[in-house]
C-alpha distance (Angstrom), angle and dihedral (degrees) to the residues before:
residue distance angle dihedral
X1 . . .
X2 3.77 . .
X3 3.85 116.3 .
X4 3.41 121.3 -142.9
X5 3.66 107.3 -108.1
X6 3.97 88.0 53.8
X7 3.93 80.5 58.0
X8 3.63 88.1 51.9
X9 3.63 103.3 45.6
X10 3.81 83.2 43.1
X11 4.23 89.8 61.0
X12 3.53 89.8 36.2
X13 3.92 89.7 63.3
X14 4.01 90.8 43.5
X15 3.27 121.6 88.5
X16 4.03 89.9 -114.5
X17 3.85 121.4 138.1
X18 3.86 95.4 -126.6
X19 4.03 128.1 158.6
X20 4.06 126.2 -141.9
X21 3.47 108.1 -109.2
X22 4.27 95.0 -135.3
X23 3.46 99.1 54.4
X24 4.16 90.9 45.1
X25 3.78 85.8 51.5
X26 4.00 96.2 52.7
X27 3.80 90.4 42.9
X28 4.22 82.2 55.6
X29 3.56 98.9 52.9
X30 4.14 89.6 40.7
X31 4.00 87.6 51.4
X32 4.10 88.2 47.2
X33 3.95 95.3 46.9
X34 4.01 94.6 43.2
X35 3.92 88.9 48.8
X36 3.61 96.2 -112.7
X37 3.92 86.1 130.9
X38 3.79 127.4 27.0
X39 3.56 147.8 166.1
X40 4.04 127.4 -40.4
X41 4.51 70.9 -110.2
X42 3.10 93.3 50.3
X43 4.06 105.7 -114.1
X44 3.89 121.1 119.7
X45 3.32 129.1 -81.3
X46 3.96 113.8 -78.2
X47 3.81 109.9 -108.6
X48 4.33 87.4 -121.3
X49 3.27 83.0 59.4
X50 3.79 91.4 54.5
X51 3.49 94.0 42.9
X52 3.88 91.1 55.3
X53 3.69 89.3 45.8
X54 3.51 88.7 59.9
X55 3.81 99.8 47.1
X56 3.84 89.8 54.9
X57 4.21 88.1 48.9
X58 4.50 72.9 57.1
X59 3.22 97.5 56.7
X60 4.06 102.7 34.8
X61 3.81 89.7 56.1
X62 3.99 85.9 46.5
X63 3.84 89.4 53.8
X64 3.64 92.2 50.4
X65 3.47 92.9 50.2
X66 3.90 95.3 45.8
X67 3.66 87.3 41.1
X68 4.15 90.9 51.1
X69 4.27 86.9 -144.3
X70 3.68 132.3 96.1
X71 3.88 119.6 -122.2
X72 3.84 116.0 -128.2
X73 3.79 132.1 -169.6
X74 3.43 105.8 -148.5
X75 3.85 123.3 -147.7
X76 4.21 118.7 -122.5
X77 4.07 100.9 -152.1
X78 3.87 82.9 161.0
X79 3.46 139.0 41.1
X80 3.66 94.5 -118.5
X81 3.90 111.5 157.4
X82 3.50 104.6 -157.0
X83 3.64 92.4 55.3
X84 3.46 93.0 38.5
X85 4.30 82.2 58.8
X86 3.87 87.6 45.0
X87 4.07 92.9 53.8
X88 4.20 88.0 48.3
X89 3.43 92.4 49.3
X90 3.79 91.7 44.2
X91 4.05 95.9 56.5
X92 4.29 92.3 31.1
X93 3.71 72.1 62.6
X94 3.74 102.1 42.2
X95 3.98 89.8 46.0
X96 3.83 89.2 51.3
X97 4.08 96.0 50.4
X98 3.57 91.2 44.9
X99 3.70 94.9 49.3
X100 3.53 91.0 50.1
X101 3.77 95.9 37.0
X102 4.30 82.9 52.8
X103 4.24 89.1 46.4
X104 4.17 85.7 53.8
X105 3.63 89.4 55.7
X106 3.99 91.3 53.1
X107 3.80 101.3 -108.5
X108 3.59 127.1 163.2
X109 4.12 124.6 -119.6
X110 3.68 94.3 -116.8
X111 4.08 79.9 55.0
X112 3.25 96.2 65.2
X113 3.56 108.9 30.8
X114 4.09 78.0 63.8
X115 3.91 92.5 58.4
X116 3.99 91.5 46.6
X117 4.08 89.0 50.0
X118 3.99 85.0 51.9
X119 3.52 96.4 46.9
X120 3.80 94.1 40.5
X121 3.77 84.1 58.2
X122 3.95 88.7 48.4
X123 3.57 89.8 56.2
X124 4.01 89.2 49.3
X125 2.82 94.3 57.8
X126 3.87 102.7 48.1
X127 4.09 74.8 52.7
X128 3.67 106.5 44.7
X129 4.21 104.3 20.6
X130 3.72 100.5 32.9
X131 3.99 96.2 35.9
X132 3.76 80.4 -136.4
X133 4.64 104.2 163.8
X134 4.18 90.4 -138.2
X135 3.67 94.8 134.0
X136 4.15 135.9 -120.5
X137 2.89 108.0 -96.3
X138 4.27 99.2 92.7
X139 3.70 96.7 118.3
């Protein structure tokens, strides 16, 4: 079974377009606290929501760290099905580890389930803000 910072490496050494997945996130939370994105009504971003923005940056840079590998998003320019496979598997596996990872460190469901609805609205808005072709299938 392939780990995921072989799979990394691996699109690291293609010649892929691809993004790191830390840097993306700060640039999110900057763009939501200097009103560069807002509400569906149109009013900033509440400063909870900030603040829980920022714990999940925490804990993403922790993973990395515990998991020794740096998290890409890759870029789909073409509608390629085998690497559209390879990028599902890729974050079906990310989303798995970090579960896991966040179930070692004694965290409760309703825990989680809040940092997958924050990065799930990361990942829309690499999609829907940023125009950014990384697929939808971030869960």
């Amino acid at each position: 079974m392939l780990s995921i910072n072989h799979l990394t490496q691996k699109m690291i050494t293609s010649d892929k377009k691809s993004l790191l997945l830390i840097p993306n996130f700060e640039k999110f939370i900057s763009h939501s606290k200097y009103g560069k994105r807002q509400c569906l009504s149109g009013k900033p971003v509440a400063n909870g929501t900030l603040v829980q923005y920022n714990s999940v940056l925490k804990l993403l840079v922790a993973f990395e760290k515990d998991q020794n590998a740096t998290f890409r998003i890759l870029i789909l320019n073409k509608k390629n099905q085998k690497t559209n496979y390879a990028e599902k598997l890729y974050w079906k596996r990310f989303f798995r580890n970090l579960t896991l990872w966040l179930y070692k460190k004694k965290c409760l469901d309703n825990y989680i389930s809040n940092i997958a609805k924050t990065l799930r609205t990361f990942f829309n808005y690499l999609l829907k803000e940023r125009c950014l072709q990384i697929g939808t299938f971030h869960y």
